[in-house]
C-alpha positions as CSV (number, residue, x, y, z in Angstrom):
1,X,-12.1,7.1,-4.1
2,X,-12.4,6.2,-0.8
3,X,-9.2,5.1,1.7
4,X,-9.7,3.0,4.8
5,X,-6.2,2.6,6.8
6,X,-5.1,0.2,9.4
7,X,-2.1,0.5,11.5
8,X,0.4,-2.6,11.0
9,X,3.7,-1.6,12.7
10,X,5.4,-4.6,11.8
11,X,9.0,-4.2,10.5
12,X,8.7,-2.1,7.5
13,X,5.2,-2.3,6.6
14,X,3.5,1.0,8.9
15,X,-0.3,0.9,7.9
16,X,-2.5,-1.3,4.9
17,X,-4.6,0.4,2.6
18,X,-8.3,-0.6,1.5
19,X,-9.6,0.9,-1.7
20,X,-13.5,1.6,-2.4
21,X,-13.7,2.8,-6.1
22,X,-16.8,2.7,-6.2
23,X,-20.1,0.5,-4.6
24,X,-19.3,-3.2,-4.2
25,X,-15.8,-2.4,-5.3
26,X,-13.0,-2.6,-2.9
27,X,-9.0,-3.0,-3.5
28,X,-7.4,-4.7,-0.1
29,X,-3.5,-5.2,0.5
30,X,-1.8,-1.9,-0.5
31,X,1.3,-1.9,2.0
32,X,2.8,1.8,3.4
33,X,6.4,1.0,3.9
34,X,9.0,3.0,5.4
35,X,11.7,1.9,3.7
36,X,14.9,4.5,5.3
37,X,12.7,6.8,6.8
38,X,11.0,7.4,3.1
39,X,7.3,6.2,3.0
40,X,6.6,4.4,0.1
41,X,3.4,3.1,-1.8
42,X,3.4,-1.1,-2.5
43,X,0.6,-2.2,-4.4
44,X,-0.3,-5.8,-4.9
45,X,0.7,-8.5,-6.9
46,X,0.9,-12.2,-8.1
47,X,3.5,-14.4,-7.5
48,X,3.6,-18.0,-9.4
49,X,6.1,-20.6,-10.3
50,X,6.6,-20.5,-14.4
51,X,7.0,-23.8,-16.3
52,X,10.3,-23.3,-16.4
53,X,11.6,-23.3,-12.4
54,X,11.1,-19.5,-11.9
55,X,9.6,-17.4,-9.5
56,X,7.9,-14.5,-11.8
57,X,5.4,-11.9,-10.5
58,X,2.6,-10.5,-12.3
59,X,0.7,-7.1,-10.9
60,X,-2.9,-7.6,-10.0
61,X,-3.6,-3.7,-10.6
62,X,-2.1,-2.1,-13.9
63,X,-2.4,1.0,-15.3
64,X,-2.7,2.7,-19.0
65,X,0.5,4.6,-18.7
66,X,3.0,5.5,-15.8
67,X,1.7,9.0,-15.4
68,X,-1.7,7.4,-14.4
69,X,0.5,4.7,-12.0
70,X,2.7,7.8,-10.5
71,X,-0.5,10.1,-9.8
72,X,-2.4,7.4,-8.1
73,X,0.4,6.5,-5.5
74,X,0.9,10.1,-5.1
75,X,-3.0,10.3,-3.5
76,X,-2.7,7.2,-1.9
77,X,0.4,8.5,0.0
78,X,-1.2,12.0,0.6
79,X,-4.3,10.1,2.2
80,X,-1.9,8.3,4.3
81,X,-0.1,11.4,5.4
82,X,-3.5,13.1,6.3
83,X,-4.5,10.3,8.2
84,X,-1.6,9.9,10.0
85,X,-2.0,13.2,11.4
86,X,-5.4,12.7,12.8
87,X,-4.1,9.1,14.3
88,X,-0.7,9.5,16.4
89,X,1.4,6.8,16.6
90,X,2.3,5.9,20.3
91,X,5.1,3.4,21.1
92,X,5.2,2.0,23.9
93,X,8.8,0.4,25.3
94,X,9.7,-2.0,27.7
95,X,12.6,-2.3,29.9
């Protein structure tokens, strides 16, 4: 598994996640929030109207078990933390 990350900065989200599984398969849209300080794993999913009014959301990526779902979001974050360390964050404020 492959990880590419780009930086976001934009309110919560800090950084997007692009998957390659393997060649000519790639998973985009996987958000890094900071959600209170705690960095936390997002992955994508569907939103449609139902036929009866509401607004329901279906997962795009799904998993056998929760184990399997709790293990992957565990290396996704650990990517993100090593790649955070080799790519500093610098803010830059105006007065």
């Amino acid at each position: 598994m492959n990880i590419k990350f780009k930086e976001v900065n934009s309110g919560i989200v800090e950084a997007r996640a692009i998957l390659k599984l393997e060649a000519g398969i790639t998973l985009n849209e996987i958000t890094i929030l900071n959600r209170g300080g705690e960095i936390e794993v997002e992955l994508p999913h569907k939103s449609f109207r139902a036929k009866n009014g509401q607004l329901q959301q279906k997962a795009i990526i799904t998993f056998d078990d929760e184990d399997e779902q709790n293990l992957f979001l565990i290396q996704v974050k650990d990517a993100y933390f090593e790649w955070r360390k080799r790519q500093t964050k610098v803010r830059i404020f105006e007065s």
